[in-house]
Kinemage of the C-alpha trace (Angstrom):
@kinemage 1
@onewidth
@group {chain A} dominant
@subgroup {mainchain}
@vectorlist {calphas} color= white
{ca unk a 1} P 14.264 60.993 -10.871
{ca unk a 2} L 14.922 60.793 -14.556
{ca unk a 3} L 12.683 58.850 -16.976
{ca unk a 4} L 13.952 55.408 -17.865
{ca unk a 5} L 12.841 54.300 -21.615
{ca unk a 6} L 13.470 50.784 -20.663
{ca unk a 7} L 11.365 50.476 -17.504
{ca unk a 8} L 8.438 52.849 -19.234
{ca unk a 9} L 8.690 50.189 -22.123
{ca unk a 10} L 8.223 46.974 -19.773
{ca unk a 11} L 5.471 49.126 -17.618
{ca unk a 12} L 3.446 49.241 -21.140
{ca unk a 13} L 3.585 46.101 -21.775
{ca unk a 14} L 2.448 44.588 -18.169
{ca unk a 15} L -0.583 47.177 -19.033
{ca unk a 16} L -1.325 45.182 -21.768
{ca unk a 17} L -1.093 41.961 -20.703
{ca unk a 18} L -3.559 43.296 -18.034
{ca unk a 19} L -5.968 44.495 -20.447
{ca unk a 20} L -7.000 41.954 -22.138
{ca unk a 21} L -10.817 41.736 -22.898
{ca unk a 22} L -11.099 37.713 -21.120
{ca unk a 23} L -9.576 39.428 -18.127
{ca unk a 24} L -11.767 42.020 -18.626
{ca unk a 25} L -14.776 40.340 -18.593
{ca unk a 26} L -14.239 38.453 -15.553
{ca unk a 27} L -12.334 40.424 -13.165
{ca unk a 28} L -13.944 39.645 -10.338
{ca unk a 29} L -13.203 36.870 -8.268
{ca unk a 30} L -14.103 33.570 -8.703
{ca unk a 31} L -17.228 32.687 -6.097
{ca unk a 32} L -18.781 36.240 -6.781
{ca unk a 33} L -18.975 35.591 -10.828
{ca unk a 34} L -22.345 34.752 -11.611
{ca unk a 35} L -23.329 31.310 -12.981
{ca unk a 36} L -24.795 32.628 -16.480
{ca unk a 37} L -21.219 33.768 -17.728
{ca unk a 38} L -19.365 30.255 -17.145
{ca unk a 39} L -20.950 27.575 -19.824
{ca unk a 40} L -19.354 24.550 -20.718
{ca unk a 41} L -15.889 25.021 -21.986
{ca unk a 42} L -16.574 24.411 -26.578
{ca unk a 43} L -14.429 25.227 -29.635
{ca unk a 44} L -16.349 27.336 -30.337
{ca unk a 45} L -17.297 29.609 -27.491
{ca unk a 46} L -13.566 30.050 -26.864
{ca unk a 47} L -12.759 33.928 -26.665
{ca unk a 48} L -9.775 35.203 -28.519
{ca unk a 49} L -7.327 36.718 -26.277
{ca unk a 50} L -3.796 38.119 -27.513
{ca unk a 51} L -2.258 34.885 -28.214
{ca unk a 52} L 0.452 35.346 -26.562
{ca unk a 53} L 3.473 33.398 -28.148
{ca unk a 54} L 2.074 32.643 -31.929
{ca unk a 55} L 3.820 34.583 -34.689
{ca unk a 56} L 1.579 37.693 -35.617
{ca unk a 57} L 1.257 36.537 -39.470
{ca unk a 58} L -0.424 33.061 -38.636
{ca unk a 59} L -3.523 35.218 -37.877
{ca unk a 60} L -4.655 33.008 -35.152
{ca unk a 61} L -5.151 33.324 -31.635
{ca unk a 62} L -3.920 30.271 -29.293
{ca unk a 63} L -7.753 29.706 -28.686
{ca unk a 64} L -8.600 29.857 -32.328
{ca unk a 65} L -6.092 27.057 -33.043
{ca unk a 66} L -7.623 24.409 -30.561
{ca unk a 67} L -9.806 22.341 -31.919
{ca unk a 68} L -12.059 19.878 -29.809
{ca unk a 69} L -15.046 17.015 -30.194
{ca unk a 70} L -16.091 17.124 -26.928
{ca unk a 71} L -17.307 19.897 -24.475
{ca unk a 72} L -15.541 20.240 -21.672
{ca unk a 73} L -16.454 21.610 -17.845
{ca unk a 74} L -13.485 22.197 -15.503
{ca unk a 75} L -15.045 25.760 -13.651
{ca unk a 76} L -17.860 25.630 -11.293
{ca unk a 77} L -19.113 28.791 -11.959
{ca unk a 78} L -20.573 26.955 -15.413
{ca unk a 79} L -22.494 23.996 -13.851
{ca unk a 80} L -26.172 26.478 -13.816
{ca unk a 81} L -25.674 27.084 -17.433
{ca unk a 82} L -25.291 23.693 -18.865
{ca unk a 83} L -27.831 22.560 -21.279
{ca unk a 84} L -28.599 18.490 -22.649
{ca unk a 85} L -26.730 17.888 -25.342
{ca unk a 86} L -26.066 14.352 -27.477
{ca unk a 87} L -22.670 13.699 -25.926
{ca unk a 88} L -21.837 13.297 -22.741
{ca unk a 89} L -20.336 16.773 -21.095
{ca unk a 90} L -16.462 15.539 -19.875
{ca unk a 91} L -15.822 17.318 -16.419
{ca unk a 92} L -12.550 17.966 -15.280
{ca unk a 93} L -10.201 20.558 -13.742
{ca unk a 94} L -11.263 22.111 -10.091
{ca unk a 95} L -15.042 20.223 -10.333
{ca unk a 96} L -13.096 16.409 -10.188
{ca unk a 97} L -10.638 15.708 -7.804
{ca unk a 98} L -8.596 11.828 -7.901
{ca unk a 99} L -6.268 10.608 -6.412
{ca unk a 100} L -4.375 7.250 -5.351
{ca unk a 101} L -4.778 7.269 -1.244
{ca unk a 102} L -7.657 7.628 0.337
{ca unk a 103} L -7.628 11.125 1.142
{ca unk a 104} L -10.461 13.104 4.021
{ca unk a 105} L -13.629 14.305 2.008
{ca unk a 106} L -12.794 18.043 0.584
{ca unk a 107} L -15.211 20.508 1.531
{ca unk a 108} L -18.353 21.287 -1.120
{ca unk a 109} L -17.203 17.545 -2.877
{ca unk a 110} L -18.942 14.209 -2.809
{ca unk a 111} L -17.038 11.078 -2.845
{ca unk a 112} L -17.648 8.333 -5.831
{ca unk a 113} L -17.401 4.991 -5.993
{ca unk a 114} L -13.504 3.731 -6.175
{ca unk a 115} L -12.276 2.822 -9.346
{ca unk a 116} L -9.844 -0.498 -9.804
{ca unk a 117} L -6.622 -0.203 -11.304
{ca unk a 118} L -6.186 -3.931 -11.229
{ca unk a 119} L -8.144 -6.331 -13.843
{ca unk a 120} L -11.425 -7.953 -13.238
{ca unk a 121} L -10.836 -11.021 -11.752
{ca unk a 122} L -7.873 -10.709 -9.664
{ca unk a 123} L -8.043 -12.122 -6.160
{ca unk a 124} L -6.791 -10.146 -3.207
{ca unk a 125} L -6.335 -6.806 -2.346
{ca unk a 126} L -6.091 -4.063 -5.545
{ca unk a 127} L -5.120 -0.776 -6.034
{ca unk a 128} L -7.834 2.029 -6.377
{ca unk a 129} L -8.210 5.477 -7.825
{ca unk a 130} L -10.358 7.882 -5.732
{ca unk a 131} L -12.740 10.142 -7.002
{ca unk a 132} L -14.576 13.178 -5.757
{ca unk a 133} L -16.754 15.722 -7.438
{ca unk a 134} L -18.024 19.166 -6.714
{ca unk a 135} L -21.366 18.798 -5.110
{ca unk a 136} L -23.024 21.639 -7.287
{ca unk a 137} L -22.753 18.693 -10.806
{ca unk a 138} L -25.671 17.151 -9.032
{ca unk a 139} L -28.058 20.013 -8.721
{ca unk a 140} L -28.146 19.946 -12.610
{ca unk a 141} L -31.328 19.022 -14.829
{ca unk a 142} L -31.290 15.198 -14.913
{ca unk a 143} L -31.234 15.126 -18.872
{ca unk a 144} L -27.759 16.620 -18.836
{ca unk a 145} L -25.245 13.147 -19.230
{ca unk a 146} L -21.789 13.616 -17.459
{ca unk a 147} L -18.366 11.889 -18.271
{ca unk a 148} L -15.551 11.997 -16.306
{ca unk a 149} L -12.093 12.939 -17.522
{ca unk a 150} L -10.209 10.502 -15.316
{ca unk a 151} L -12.283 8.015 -16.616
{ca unk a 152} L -11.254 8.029 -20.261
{ca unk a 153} L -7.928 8.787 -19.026
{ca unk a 154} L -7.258 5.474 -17.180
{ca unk a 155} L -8.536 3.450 -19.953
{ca unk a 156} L -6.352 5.330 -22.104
{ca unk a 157} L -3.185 5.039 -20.033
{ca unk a 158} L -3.525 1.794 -19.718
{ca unk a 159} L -2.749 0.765 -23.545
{ca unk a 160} L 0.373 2.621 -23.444
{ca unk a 161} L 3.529 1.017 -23.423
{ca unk a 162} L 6.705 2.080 -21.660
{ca unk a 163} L 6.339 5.382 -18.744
{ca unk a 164} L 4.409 8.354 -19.697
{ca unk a 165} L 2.710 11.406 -18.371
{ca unk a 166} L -1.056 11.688 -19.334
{ca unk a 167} L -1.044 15.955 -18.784
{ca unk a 168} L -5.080 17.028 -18.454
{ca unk a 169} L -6.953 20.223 -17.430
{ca unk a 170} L -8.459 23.260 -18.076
{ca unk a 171} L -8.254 27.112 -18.249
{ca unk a 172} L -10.331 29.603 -16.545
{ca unk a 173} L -10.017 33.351 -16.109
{ca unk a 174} L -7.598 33.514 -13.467
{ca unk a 175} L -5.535 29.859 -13.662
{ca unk a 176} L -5.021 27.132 -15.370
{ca unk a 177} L -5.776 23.699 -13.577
{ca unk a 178} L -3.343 21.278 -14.526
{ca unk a 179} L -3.339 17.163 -13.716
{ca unk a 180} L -0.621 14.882 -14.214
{ca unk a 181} L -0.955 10.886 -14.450
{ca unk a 182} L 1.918 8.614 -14.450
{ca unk a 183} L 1.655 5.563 -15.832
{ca unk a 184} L 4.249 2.688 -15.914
{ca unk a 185} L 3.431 -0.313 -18.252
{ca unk a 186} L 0.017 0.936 -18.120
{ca unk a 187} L -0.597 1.097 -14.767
{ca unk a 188} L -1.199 4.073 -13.099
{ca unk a 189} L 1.566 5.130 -10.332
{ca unk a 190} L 1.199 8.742 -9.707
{ca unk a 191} L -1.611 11.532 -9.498
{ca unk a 192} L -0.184 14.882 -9.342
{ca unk a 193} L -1.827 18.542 -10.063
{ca unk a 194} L -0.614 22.150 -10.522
{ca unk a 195} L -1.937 25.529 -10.874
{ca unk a 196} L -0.352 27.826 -13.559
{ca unk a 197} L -1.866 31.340 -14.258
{ca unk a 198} L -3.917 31.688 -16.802
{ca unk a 199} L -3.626 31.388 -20.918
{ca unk a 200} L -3.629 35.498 -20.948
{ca unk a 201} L -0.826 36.064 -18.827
{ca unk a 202} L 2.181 36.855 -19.750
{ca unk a 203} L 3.913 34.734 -17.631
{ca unk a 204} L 2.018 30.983 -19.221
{ca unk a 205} L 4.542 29.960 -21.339
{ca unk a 206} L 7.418 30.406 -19.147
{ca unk a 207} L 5.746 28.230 -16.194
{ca unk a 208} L 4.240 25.907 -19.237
{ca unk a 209} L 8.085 25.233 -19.981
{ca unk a 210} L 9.130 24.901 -16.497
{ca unk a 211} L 6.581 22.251 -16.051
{ca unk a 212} L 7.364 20.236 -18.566
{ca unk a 213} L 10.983 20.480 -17.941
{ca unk a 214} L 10.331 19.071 -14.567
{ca unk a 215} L 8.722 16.294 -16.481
{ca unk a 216} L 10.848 15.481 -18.731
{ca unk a 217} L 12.933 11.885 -18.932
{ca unk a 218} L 14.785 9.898 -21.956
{ca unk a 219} L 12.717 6.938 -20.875
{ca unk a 220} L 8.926 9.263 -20.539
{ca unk a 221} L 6.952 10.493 -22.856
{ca unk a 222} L 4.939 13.108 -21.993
{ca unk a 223} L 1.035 13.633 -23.794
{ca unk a 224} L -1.003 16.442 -23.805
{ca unk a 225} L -4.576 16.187 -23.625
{ca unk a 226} L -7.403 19.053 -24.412
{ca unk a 227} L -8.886 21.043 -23.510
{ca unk a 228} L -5.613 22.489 -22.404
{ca unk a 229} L -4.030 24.727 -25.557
{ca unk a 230} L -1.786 23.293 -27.578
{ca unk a 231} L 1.814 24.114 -26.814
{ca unk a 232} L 5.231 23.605 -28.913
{ca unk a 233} L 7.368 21.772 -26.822
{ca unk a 234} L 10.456 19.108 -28.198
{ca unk a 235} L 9.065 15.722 -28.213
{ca unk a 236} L 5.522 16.669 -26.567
{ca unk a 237} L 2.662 14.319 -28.001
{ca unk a 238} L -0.536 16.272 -28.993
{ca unk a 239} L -3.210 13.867 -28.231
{ca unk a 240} L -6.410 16.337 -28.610
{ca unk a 241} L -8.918 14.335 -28.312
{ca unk a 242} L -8.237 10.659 -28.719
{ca unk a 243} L -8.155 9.499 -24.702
{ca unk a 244} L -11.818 10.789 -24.836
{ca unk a 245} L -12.809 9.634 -28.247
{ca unk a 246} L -15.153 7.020 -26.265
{ca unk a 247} L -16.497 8.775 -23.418
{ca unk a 248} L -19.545 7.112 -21.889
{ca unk a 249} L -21.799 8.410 -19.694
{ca unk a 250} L -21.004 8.429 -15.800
{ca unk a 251} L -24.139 8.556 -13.010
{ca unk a 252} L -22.873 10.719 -10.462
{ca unk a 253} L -24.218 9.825 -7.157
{ca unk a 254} L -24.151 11.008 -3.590
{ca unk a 255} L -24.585 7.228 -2.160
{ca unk a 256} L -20.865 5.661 -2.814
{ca unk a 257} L -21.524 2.141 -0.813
{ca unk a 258} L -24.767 1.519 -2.833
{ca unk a 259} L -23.838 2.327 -5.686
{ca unk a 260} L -20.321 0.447 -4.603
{ca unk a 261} L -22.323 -2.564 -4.437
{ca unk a 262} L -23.841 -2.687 -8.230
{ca unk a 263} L -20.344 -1.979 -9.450
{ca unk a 264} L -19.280 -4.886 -7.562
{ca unk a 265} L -22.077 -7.092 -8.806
{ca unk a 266} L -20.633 -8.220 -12.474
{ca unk a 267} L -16.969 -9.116 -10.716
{ca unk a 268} L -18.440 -11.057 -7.782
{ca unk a 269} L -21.323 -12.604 -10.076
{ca unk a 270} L -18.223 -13.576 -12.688
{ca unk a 271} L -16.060 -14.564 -9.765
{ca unk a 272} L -18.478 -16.909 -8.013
{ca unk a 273} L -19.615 -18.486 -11.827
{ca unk a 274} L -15.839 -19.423 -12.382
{ca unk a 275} L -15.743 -21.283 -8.713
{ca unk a 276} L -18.842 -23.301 -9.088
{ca unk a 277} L -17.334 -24.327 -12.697
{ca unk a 278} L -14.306 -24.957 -10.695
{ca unk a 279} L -16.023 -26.972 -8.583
{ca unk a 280} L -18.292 -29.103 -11.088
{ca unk a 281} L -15.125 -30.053 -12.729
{ca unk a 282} L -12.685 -31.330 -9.872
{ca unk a 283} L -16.619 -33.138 -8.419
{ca unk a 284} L -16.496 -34.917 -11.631
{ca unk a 285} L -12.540 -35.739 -11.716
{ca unk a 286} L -13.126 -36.966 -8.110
{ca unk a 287} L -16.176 -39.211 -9.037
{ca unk a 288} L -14.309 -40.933 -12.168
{ca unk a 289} L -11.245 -41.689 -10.256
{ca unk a 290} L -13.461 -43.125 -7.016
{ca unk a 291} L -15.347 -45.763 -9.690
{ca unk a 292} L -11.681 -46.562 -11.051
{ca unk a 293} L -10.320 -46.845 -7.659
{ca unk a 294} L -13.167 -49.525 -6.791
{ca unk a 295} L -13.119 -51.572 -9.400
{ca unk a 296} L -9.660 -51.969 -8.974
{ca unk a 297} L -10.270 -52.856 -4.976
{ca unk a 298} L -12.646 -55.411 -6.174
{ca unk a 299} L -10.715 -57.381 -9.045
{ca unk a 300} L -7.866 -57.775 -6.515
{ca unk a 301} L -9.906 -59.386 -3.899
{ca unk a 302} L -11.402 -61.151 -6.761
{ca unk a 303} L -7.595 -63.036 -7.101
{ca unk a 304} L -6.604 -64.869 -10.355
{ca unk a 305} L -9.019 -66.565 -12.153
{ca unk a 306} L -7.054 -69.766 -13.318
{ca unk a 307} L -3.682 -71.326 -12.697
{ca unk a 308} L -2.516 -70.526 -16.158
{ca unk a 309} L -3.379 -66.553 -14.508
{ca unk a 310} L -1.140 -67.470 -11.191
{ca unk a 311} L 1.571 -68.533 -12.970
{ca unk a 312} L 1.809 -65.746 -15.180
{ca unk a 313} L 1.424 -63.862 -11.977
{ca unk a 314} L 4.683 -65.618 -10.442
{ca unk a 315} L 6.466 -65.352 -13.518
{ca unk a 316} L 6.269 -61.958 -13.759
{ca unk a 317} L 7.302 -61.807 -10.590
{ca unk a 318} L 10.341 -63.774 -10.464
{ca unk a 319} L 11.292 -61.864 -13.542
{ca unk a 320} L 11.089 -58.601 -11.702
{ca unk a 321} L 12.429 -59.455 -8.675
{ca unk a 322} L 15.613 -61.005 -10.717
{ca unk a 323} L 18.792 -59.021 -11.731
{ca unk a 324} L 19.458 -58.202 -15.457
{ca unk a 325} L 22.249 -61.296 -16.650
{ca unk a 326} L 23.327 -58.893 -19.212
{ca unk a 327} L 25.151 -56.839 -16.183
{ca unk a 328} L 26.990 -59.807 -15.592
{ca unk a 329} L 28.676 -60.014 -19.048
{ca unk a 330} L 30.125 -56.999 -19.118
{ca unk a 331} L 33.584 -57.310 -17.102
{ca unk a 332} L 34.120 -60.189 -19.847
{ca unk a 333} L 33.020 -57.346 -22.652
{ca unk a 334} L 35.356 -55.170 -21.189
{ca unk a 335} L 38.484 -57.614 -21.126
{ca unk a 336} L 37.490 -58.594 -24.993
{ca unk a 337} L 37.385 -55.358 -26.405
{ca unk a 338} L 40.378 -54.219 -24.832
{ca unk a 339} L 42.405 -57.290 -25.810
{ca unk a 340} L 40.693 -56.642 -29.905
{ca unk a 341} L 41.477 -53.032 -29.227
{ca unk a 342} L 45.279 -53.903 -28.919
{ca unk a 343} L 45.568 -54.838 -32.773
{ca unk a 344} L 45.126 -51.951 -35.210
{ca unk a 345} L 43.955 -54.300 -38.008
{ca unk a 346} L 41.251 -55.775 -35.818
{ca unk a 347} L 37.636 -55.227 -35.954
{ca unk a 348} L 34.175 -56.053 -34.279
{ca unk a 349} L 31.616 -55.965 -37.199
{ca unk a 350} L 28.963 -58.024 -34.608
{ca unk a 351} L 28.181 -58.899 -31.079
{ca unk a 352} L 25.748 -60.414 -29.337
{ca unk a 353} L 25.167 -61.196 -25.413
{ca unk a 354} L 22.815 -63.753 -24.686
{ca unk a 355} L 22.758 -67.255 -22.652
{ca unk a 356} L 22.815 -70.609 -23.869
{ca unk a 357} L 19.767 -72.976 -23.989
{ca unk a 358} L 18.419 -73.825 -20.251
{ca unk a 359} L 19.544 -77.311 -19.211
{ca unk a 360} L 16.115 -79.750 -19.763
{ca unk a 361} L 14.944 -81.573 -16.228
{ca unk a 362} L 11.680 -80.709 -13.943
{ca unk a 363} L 13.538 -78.009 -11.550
{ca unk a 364} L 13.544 -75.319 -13.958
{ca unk a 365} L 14.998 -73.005 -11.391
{ca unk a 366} L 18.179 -74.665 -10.957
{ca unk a 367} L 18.485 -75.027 -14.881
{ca unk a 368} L 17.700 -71.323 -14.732
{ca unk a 369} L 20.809 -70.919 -12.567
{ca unk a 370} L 23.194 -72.871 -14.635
{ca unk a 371} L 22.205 -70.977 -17.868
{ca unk a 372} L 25.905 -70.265 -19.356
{ca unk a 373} L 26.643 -66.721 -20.553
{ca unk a 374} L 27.580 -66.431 -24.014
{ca unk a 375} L 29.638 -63.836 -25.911
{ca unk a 376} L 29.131 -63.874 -29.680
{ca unk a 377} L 30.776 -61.622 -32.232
{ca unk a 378} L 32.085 -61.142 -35.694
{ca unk a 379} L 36.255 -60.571 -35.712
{ca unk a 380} L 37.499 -59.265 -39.178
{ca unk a 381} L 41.024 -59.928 -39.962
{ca unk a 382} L 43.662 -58.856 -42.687
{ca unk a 383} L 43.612 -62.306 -44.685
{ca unk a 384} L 47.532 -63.934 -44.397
{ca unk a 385} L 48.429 -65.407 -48.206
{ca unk a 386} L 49.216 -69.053 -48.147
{ca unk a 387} L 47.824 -69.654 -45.077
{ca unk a 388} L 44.616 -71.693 -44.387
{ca unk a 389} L 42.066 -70.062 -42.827
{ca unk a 390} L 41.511 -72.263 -39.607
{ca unk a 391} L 45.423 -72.086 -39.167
{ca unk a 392} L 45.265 -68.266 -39.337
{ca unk a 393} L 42.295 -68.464 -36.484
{ca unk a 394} L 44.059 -71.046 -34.129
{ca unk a 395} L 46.715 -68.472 -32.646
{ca unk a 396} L 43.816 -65.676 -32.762
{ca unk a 397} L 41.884 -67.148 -30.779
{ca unk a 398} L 44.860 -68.474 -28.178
{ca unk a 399} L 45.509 -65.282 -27.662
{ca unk a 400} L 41.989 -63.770 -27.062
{ca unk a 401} L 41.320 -66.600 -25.030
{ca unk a 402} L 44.882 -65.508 -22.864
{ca unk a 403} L 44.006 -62.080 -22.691
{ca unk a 404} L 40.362 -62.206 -21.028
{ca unk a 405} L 40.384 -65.382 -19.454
{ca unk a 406} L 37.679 -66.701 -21.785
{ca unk a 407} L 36.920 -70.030 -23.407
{ca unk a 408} L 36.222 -69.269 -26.645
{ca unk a 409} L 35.502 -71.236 -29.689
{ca unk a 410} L 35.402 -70.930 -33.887
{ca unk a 411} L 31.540 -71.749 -34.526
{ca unk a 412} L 31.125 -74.441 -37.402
{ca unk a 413} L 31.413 -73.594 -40.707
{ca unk a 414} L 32.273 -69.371 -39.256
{ca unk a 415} L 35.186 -68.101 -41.017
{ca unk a 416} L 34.193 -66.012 -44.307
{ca unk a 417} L 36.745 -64.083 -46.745
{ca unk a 418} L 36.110 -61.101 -48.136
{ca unk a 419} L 37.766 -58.896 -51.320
{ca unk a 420} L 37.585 -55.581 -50.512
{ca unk a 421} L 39.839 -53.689 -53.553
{ca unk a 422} L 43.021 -54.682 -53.602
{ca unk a 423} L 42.868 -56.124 -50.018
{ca unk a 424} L 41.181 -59.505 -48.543
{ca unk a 425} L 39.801 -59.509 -44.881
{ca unk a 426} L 39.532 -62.740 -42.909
{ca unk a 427} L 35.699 -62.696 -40.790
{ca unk a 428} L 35.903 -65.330 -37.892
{ca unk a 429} L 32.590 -65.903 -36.064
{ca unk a 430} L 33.715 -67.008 -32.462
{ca unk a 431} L 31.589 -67.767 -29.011
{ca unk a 432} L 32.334 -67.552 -25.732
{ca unk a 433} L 31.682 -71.376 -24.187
{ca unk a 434} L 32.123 -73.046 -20.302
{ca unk a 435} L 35.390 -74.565 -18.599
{ca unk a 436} L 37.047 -73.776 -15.497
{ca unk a 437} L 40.281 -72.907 -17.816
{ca unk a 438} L 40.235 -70.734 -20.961
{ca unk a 439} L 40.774 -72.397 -24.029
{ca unk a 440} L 40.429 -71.970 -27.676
{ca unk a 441} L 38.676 -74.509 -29.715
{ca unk a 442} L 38.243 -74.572 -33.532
C-alpha cells in the first residue's frame, strides 16, 4: 500500500490533539482519579492547553483568556480538596442537577428543597424548579460556604426581557457539562443539558457551533455564562460573571421537608398577616355600616316630628309621584317651531315653558290641575317701513296662532325695534294663553 501524505498529515495531527499535557495528566477515568488533583475550578489554576481555535500571535491560550470572580465546582472528583474561602464556592455542572418535573431521586444525589418560580404571595398552585446535589458536597468541612449556580441563575433570568437562553457549565478532563435555561418574559420554561467533549479536543468548536445553531432564533438571545470559555459566536452575549455577581450562601441539607418548612415560614407568616389585616378592615366596614343601619331603623319608627315635617313629607311625595308638565308642552313646541321655521327671516332669540299662577281657593289640588301651560318667547322680525308696529304683529300672530292651534297673545308694552347696520329688526314678545279656539290677541 503506498504512503498517502494527506492521511499521514491528518494522523499527526489527531496525535496531537491527543497529547496534550491536561489530557495527559488525567487520563484515567473519571471515578479512579484521586480527589487531591480536582480543586475548585479558579482563574487562576486553569492549565493552558493548545488553545485550540485562537490565532497563534494573540499569545494566549483559551484558558488564559477567561477571566472569573468566583470559584467554581462542577467535578466531583474536587469536593475532598476544597478549602474555606471568603466567598461562597458556586457548584454547578455534574455535582447539581435541576429540573422542572419532579423527576425519581438519581443515584449518589440528595434532593433539596423546591424552589418557586412564581412570586411570593400568589395563591394556588405554582410552578417549581427541582434541585438535587451530589451527596459527596456534604461530607465537606462545615466552614466551606456553598452557592448554587441555578440559584443566581433564576434570579438572573428573571430580569430579562423578551426569550433567552441562560447557557451554564463547566469543563473537566474528558467533557464539557453544558445546561441550558429558557426563559420567556422572565419566567423559566425549559431546563435542558448536554455533554460536549472536552475544551482540548479537537472536535469542541465544531459541536460548540452546532449547539448554538440549534439554539438560535430572531426572537432569542442566547447568554453565555462562566465558567464555560468564552467562544466567538454572531450575536452571543458574554455575560462572565454578572448572573453570579450576588451569590449568597446556600445550606445544603439532606432533610428537604424540614428544611421545606422554614422556607415556607416567611410566605405563610406574610400570607396569614395580610388576611387578618383583611379581616380587621372589612370587621370595621361591617361595624360602621351596622350603627348607620340602626340609627336609620330607629328615626323611621321615630315618624315626623311636627306637622310642618308631614307635610313636607307629602309634598315631596306628591311631587315625586307626579309627571314632569314640561313633557306636556312639547307637541305645542314642536308645532311652533316648525310653523317659525317656515319663514327664513324669522327668529327665536327667547323661550320659556312654564305655567301660569295657580287659581286661589282652599282645594289646592284642583287649582293644581287647572294650572294653564304657557309658551313664552322672543320672535324677531325684519321691521316693514311705514307700518306700525302692532299692525305688523296682528297678521304674525294670526298666522302662528293657525299653524299650531295655539292662542297666543302680544304681552303689554312687548314689541321692541332694533338697528342693526343698515337693517331694523322688529322683536315681538308673545305668550301662549287658554280658549277652546286659537286666537291672536294684541
Amino acid at each position: 500500500m503506498k504512503n498517502n501524505p494527506l492521511l499521514n498529515a491528518l494522523t499527526t495531527l489527531r496525535k496531537i490533539g491527543r497529547s496534550t499535557p491536561r489530557a495527559e495528566a488525567n487520563a484515567q477515568p473519571l471515578a479512579d482519579k484521586p480527589a487531591a488533583k480536582l480543586p475548585p475550578l479558579a482563574s487562576t489554576d486553569l492549565p493552558n492547553p493548545t488553545g485550540i481555535g485562537i490565532p497563534a500571535a494573540q499569545g494566549k491560550s483559551r484558558f488564559e483568556q477567561l477571566v472569573m470572580q468566583n470559584d467554581y465546582l462542577g467535578d466531583a472528583a474536587g469536593v475532598a480538596q476544597l478549602q474555606p474561602s471568603k466567598k461562597p464556592i458556586i457548584l454547578l455542572g455534574e455535582l447539581v442537577f435541576a429540573s422542572l418535573e419532579k423527576s425519581p431521586i438519581r443515584k449518589g444525589f440528595l434532593p433539596q428543597p423546591p424552589r418557586s418560580l412564581g412570586k411570593i404571595l400568589r395563591i394556588g398552585k405554582q410552578r417549581h424548579m427541582y434541585v438535587q446535589i451530589h451527596e459527596t458536597l456534604l461530607n465537606v468541612e462545615k466552614r466551606v460556604r456553598f452557592s448554587l449556580a441555578v440559584d443566581s441563575i433564576l434570579r438572573y433570568g428573571r430580569k430579562q426581557k423578551g426569550r433567552c437562553i441562560i447557557i451554564n457549565g463547566s469543563h473537566s478532563v474528558d467533557e464539557t457539562y453544558i445546561s441550558l435555561y429558557t426563559f420567556d418574559k422572565g419566567e423559566l420554561v425549559k431546563i435542558s443539558e448536554k455533554i460536549l467533549v472536552s475544551a482540548d479536543n479537537f472536535r469542541y468548536d465544531t459541536e460548540v457551533r452546532q449547539l448554538l445553531d440549534q439554539h438560535s432564533h430572531p426572537d432569542t438571545r442566547l447568554i453565555w455564562t462562566n465558567p464555560l470559555l468564552p467562544v466567538d459566536y454572531p450575536g452571543l452575549i458574554l455575560a462572565k460573571d454578572t448572573p453570579f455577581a450576588k451569590a449568597t450562601s446556600t445550606r445544603l441539607t439532606r432533610h428537604t421537608a424540614h428544611h421545606g418548612l422554614r422556607q415556607m415560614a416567611l410566605p405563610a407568616g406574610l400570607a396569614i398577616v395580610a388576611l387578618v389585616g383583611y379581616a380587621a378592615t372589612v370587621a370595621s366596614d361591617v361595624a360602621r355600616f351596622n350603627a348607620v343601619k340602626h340609627d336609620y331603623q330607629r328615626l323611621a319608627a321615630a315618624g315626623p316630628t311636627s306637622i310642618e315635617s308631614l307635610d313636607l313629607l307629602r309634598a315631596r311625595d306628591q311631587w315625586m309621584k307626579s309627571g314632569n308638565p314640561l313633557q306636556q308642552q312639547l307637541p305645542n313646541l314642536d308645532k311652533l317651531l316648525i310653523a317659525v321655521g317656515s319663514h327664513p327671516d324669522w327668529r327665536i332669540t327667547e323661550l320659556t315653558l312654564g305655567e301660569s299662577d295657580q287659581m286661589e281657593g282652599p282645594n289646592t289640588e284642583q287649582a293644581a290641575k287647572q294650572a294653564v301651560k304657557v309658551i313664552q318667547f322672543k320672535l324677531r322680525v325684519q321691521r316693514q317701513p311705514d307700518v306700525a308696529p302692532l299692525d305688523q304683529a296682528q297678521p304674525i300672530l294670526a298666522e302662528l296662532a293657525s299653524s299650531t292651534g295655539i292662542t297666543l297673545r302680544l304681552v303689554p308694552q312687548g314689541w321692541q325695534e332694533a338697528h342693526e347696520g343698515n337693517q331694523t329688526w322688529l322683536s315681538l314678545t308673545i305668550k301662549s294663553g287658554s280658549g277652546e279656539s286659537p286666537t291672536a290677541k294684541l
